[in-house]
N, C-alpha and C positions, 0 to 999 in steps of 0.2 A: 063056307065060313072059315074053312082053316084058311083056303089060300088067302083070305083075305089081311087074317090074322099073321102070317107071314110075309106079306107085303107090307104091314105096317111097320114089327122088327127091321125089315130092310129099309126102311125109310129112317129109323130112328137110328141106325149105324151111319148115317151119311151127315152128321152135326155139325157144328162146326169146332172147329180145334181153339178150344177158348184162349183169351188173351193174354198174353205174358206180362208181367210186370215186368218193367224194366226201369233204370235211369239213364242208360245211354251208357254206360261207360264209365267211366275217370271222369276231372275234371281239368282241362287243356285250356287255358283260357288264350281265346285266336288273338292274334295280332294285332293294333291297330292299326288301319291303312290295307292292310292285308287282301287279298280278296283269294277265296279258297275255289278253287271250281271240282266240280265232277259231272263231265264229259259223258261218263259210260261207256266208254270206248275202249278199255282194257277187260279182259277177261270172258270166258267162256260164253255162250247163249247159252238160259238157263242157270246158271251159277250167279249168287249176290254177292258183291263185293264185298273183300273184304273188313273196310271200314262201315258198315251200315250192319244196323241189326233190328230185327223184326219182332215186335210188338204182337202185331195180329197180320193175317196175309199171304198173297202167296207172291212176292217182290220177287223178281229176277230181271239177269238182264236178255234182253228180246232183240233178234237185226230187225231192224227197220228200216226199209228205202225210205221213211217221213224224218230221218232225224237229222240234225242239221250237223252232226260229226258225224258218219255215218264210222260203224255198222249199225250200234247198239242204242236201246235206250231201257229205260228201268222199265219196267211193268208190272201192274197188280193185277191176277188175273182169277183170287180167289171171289165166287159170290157165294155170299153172305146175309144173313138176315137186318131185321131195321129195330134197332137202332146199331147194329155192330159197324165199327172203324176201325177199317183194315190201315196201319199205321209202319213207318219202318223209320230208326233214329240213324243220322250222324254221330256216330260212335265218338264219346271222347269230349272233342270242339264246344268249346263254350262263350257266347257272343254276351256283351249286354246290349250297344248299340248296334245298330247293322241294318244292312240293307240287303234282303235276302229274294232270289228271283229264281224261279225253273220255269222253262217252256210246259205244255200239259197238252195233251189232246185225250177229251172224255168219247170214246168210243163205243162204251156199250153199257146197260144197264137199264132193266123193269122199275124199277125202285129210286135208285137214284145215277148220275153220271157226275161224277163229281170228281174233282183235282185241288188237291190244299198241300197250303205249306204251315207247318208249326212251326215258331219261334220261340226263344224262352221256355223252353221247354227244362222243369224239374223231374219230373219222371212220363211215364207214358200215361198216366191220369190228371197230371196237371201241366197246361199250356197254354199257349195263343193261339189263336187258329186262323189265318185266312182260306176261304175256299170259295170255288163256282160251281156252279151248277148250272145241268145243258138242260135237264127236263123242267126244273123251276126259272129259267133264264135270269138269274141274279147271282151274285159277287154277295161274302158274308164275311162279319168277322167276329169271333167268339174268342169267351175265357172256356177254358173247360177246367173245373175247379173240383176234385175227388171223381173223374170222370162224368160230371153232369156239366152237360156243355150250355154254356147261355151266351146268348146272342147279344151285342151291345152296338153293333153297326153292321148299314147292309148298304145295297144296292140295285134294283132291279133292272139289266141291260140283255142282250144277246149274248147268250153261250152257244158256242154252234160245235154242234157231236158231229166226232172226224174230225176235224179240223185242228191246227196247231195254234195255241195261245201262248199267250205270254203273263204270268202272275209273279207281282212284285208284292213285298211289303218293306218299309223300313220302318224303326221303331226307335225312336231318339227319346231317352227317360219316358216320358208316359202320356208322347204324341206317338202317335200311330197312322200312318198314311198308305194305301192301296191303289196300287194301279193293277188296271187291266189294258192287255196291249198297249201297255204307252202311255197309257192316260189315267190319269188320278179318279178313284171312283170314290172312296173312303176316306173320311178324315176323321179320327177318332182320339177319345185318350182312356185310357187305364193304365192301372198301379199294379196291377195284381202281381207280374211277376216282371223281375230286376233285370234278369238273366237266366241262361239255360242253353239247351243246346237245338241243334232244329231236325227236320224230319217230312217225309212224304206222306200226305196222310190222303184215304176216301172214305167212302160211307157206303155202307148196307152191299150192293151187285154191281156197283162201278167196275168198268173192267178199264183201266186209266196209263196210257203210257203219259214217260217223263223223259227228260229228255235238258243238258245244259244248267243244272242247277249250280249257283252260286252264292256265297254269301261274303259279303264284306264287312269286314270288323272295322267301326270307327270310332 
């Protein structure tokens, strides 16, 4: 009986490291015409860039022989319970229009395998959200409005774990449009938010490399 009662304390030490509020930063408002990139390709394995800051998660940058600049690419490698969204902000950079894309390969997770990008992003509880998913094989697009996320567009295709994708969204006033690899899966509208800054985001034990994200300000 003790040792059992001992085993439970050591379960309940291993929690998760709850989530940060944040708003990203400052407010920078990008360019337009601009197109900003982050490669991954400067700085240490294991150490997060400078410019990026973490919400929830365990974001670092990881060498990769799969990344298309090689060495590095970002990586989430904390798992996490459900409904927790491991989340990291572009520090600063504030888009309204834009057309924003990172490569993603969902590698591992019980739960879920999932690769998103936030857009419009006013703090880390309030944004846009596109994301995939490899275990439910569909493309999604959500408000997440005081951190309750609801869903307003979707798509059910092929997510294939391992493998490298490509997720785009652009968002011109309050159309909304999703591609997957190249191709338009999404077409949607909402108001909710104007502008804000963007972000890597997954869900619940996704273990998610990223890899070439960009965003263009128009």
């Amino acid at each position: 009986m003790r040792r059992w009662i001992a085993f439970v304390v050591t379960l309940g030490c291993q929690s998760p490291v709850p989530t940060m509020f944040t708003t990203g930063g400052g407010d920078v408002p990008a360019q337009p015409g601009r197109t900003y990139r982050w490669a991954f390709d400067d700085g240490a394995a294991g150490s997060l860039p400078s410019d990026f800051i973490v919400s929830l998660g365990q974001w670092a940058l990881a060498a990769d022989a799969g990344a298309q600049s090689p060495p590095n690419v970002m990586r989430q490698t904390g798992r996490y319970g459900d409904p927790d969204f491991p989340r990291v902000i572009v520090k600063d950079l504030t888009f309204a229009d834009l057309t924003l894309r990172v490569r993603c390969r969902p590698d591992a997770g019980d739960t879920d395998r999932a690769c998103g990008l936030m857009f419009r992003l006013k703090d880390s509880d309030n944004y846009l959200l596109t994301r995939a998913n490899a275990l439910e094989d569909n493309v999604r697009l959500y408000r997440v409005v005081q951190g309750n996320r609801q869903q307003f567009a979707g798509k059910d295709l092929r997510v294939t774990s391992g493998a490298w994708h490509t997720l785009e969204v652009t968002a011109r006033g309050t159309q909304i449009a999703v591609k997957w690899d190249g191709t338009e899966v999404i077409s949607a509208t909402d108001g909710t938010f104007a502008r804000g800054k963007n972000g890597l985001w997954t869900k619940a034990d996704s273990v998610t490399a990223f890899d070439d994200l960009e965003a263009t300000a128009e």
